[in-house]
C-alpha positions in Angstrom: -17.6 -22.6 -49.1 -14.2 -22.2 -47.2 -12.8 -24.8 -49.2 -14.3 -23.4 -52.7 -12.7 -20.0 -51.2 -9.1 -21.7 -50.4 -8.9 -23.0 -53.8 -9.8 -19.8 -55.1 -7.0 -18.1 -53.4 -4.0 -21.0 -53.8 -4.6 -20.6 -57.4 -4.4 -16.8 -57.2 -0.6 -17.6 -55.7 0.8 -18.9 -59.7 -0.9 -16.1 -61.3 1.0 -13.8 -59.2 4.1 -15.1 -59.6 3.8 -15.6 -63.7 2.6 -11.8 -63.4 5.7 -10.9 -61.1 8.1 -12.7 -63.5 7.0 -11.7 -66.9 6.4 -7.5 -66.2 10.2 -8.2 -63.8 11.9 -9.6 -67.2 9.9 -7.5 -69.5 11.2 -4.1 -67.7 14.8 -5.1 -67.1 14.8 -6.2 -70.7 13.7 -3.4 -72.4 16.0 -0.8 -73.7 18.2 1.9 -71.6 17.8 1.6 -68.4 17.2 4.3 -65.1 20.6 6.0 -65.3 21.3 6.3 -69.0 18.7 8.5 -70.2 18.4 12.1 -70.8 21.5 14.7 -72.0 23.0 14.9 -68.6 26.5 13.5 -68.8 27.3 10.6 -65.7 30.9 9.6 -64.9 31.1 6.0 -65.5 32.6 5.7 -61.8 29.4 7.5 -60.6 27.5 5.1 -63.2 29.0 1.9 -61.8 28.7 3.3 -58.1 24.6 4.0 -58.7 24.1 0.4 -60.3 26.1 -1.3 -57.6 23.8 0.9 -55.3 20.5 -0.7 -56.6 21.6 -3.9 -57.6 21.7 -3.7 -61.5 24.8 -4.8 -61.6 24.4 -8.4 -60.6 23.3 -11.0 -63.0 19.9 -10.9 -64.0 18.6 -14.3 -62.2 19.9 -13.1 -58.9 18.1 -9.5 -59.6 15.2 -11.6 -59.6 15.5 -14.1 -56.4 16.6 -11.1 -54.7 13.5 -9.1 -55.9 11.6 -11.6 -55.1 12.7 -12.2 -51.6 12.1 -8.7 -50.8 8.8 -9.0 -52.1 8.0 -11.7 -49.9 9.0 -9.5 -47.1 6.6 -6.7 -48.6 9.8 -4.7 -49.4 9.0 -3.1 -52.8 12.4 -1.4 -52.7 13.0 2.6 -53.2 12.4 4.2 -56.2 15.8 4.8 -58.5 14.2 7.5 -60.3 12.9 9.6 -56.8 14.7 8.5 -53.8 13.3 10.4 -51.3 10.6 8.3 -50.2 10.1 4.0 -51.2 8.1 2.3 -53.7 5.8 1.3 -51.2 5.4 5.0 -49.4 4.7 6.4 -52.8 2.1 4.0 -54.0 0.4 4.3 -50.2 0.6 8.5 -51.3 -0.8 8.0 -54.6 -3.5 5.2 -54.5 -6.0 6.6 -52.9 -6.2 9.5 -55.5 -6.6 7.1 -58.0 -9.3 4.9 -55.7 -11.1 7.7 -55.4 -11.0 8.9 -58.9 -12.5 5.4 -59.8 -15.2 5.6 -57.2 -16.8 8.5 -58.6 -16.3 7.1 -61.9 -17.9 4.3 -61.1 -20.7 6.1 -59.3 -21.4 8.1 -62.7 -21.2 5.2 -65.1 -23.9 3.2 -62.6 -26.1 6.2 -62.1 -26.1 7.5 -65.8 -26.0 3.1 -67.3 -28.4 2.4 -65.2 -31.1 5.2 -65.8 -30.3 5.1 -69.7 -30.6 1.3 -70.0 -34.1 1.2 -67.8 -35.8 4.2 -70.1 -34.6 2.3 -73.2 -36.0 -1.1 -72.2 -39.8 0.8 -70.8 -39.9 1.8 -74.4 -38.2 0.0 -76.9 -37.9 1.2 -81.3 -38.9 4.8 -79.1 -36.7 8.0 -79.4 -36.0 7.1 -75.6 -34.9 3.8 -76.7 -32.9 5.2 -79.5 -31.6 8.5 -78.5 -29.4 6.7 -75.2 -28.3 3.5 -77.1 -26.9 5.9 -79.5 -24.7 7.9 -76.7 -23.7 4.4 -75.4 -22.6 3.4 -78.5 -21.0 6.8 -78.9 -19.3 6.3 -75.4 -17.9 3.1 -76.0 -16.6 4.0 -79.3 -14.6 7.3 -78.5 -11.4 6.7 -76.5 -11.1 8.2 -73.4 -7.6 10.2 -74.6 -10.3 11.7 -77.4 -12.9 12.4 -74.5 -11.5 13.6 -72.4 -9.7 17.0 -73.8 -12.6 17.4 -75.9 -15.0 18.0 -72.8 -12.3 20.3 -71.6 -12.6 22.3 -74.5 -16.1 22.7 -74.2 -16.9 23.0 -70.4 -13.5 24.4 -69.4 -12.2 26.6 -72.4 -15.6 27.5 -74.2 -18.3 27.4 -71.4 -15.9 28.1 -68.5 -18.1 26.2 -66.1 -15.3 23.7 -65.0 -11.5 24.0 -64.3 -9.2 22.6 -66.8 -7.4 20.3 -64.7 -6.1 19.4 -61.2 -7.6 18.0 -58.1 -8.4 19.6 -55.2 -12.0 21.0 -55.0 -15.3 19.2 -56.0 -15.8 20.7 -59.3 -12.2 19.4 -60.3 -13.4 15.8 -60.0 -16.5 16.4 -62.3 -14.5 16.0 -65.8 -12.2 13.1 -64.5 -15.0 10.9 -63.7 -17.5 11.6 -66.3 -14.5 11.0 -68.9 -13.1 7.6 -67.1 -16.7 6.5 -66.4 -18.0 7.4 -69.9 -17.3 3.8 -71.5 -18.6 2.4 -68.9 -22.3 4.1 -68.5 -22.4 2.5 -71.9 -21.7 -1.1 -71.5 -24.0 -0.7 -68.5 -26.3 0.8 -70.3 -26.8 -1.6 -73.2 -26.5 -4.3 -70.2 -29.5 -3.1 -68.1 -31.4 -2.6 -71.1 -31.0 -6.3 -72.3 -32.2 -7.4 -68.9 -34.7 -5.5 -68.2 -36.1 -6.1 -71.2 -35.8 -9.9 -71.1 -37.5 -9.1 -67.8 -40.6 -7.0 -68.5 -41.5 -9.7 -71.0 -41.7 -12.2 -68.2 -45.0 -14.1 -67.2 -45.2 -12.5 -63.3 -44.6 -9.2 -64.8 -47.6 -9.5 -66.9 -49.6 -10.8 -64.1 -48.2 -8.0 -61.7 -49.6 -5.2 -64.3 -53.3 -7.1 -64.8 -53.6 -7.1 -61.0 -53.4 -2.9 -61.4 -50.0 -2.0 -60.2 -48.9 1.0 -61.1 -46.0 1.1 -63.8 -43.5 2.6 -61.3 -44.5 -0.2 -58.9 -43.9 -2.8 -61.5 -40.8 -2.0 -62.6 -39.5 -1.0 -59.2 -40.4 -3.6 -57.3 -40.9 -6.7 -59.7 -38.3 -6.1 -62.9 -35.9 -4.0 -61.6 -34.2 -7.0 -59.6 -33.6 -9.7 -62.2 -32.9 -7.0 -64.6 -30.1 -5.7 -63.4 -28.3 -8.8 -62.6 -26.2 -8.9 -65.8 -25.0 -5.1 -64.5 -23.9 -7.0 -61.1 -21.5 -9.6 -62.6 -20.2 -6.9 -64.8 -19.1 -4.5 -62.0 -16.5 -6.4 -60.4 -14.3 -6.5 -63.4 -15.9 -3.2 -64.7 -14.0 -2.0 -60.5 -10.9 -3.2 -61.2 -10.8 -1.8 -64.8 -11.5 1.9 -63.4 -9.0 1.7 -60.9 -6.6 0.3 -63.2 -7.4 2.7 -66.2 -6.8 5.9 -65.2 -2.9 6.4 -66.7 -4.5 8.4 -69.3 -6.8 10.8 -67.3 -4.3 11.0 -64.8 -2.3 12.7 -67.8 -4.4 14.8 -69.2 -5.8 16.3 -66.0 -2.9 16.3 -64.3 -3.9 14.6 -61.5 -1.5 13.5 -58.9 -2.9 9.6 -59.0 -0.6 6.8 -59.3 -1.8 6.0 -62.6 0.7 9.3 -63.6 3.0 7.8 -61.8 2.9 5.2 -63.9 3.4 6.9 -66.9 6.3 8.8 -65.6 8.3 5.9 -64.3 7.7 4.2 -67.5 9.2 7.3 -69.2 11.7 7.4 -66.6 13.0 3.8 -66.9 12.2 3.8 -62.7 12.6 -0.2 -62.5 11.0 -0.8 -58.9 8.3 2.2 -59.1 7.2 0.5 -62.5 6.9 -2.9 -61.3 5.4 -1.8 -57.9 2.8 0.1 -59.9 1.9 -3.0 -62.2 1.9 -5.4 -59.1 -0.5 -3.1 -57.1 -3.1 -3.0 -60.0 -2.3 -6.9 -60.7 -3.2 -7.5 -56.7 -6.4 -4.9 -57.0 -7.3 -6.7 -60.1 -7.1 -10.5 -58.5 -9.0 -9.2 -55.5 -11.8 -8.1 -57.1 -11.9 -11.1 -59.8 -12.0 -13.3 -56.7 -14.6 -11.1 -54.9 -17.1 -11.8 -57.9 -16.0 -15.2 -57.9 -17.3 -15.8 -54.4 -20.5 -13.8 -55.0 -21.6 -15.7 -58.0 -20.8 -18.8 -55.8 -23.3 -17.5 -52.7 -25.8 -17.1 -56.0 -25.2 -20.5 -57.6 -24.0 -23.3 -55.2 -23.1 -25.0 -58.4 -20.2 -22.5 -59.5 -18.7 -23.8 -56.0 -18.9 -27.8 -57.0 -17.8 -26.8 -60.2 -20.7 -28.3 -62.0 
């Protein structure tokens, strides 16, 4: 198992560096640049002065040896856009909003998949089989930019049951994470039920429910188990794909996340916040890939001799 797990992580070191070098190239290549945009006029002397200052003015190969050496140091640089703290102080300021914007997300969508896909498998061609495959498919068809304003409208504006955005109290937090975990209650949804269903057609579970058990009993203690499993490979990447998802309802609900961070460095042309923001999700993403990795390989010794 260590070795399995060395493996896993010396091959995570390439994919990092690919990651770092395309988004680094990508960035600096793309059009204007952190102190050319907007109508406020810059002296070229002050121009010059504020590239010499962060380095832009140097070739771009040695921007990028010199990036990545201070990367290897766990220097992210400070940001060009907001210098009054780093890179690295402003993603440890905005993370955890974001974190914990994709906790609760992913708290409703497990909750909410989970109960929908169960009732639809205990009676399948029902209306409770039909009625929540129907929202799932809704959910995974309407985009989250769609969603989300569109349940402001209705509990904020017409029902005036929620506020219509920030993040502070509980009932701030409500239309965030229903909106980031809606897609998700649906692919878990339509997951569980697929499972569960394979399950409850399953030999023991026919045996368990001629012996008398009750229908609770037999679904809670026998199905629910191996019918779920397809909904525990799915969350790892289903985890990273929350955290890393949130640019859009970080915009619309203004909330003060790093994925709006994102979005405003990327409007902003800020060269080290953006790639410090895309290497922070690329890291959160790898970790939890390799996470599920090592779980299905505690499951299946085979995934570990690669057989």
């Amino acid at each position: 198992m260590i070795r399995f797990l060395v493996r896993r992580v010396l091959g995570l070191v390439p994919v990092f560096l690919i990651i770092v070098t395309v988004i680094f190239f990508l960035i600096r290549l793309a059009p204007g640049g952190p102190f050319e945009q907007g109508e406020r006029f810059v002296a070229p002397e002050a121009l010059e002065q504020l590239r010499a200052a962060y380095n832009l003015d140097a070739p771009l190969y040695r921007q990028y040896l010199d990036y990545l050496f201070d990367l290897v140091r766990g220097d992210l640089g400070p940001s060009m856009k907001q210098p009054s703290r780093t890179v690295a102080e402003w993603i440890a300021l905005r993370a955890p909003v974001s974190m914990e914007l994709g906790f609760y997300a992913l708290l409703v969508a497990c909750t909410l998949g989970l109960l929908a896909g169960v009732t639809a498998a205990l009676r399948p061609n029902s209306l409770t089989d039909y009625v929540p495959m129907s929202f799932a498919m809704v959910g995974i068809c309407v985009p989250i930019f769609v969603l989300g304003p569109l349940l402001m409208l209705i509990f904020s504006i017409w029902l005036g049951w929620l506020p219509v955005a920030g993040w502070g109290p509980p009932n701030t937090k409500i239309l965030p994470a229903l909106t980031l975990g809606a897609p998700y209650v649906a692919y878990i949804a339509r997951l569980a039920r697929g499972g569960m269903f394979e399950v409850l057609a399953q030999d023991f579970i026919r045996t368990a429910r001629a012996k008398g058990l009750s229908e609770a009993r037999v679904v809670l203690r026998h199905a629910l188990r191996g019918g779920i499993q397809p909904v525990v490979s799915f969350l790892g990447p289903a985890a990273a794909g929350l955290l890393t998802g949130s640019f859009v309802v970080e915009k619309v609900f203004q909330i003060p996340g790093l994925g709006s961070q994102f979005v405003d460095a990327a409007f902003n042309r800020d060269y080290t916040m953006l790639l410090g923001a895309v290497l922070f999700y690329a890291v959160l993403i790898l970790v939890f890939n390799l996470l599920v990795d090592v779980a299905q390989a505690l499951l299946d010794p085979r995934v570990r001799y690669g057989k």
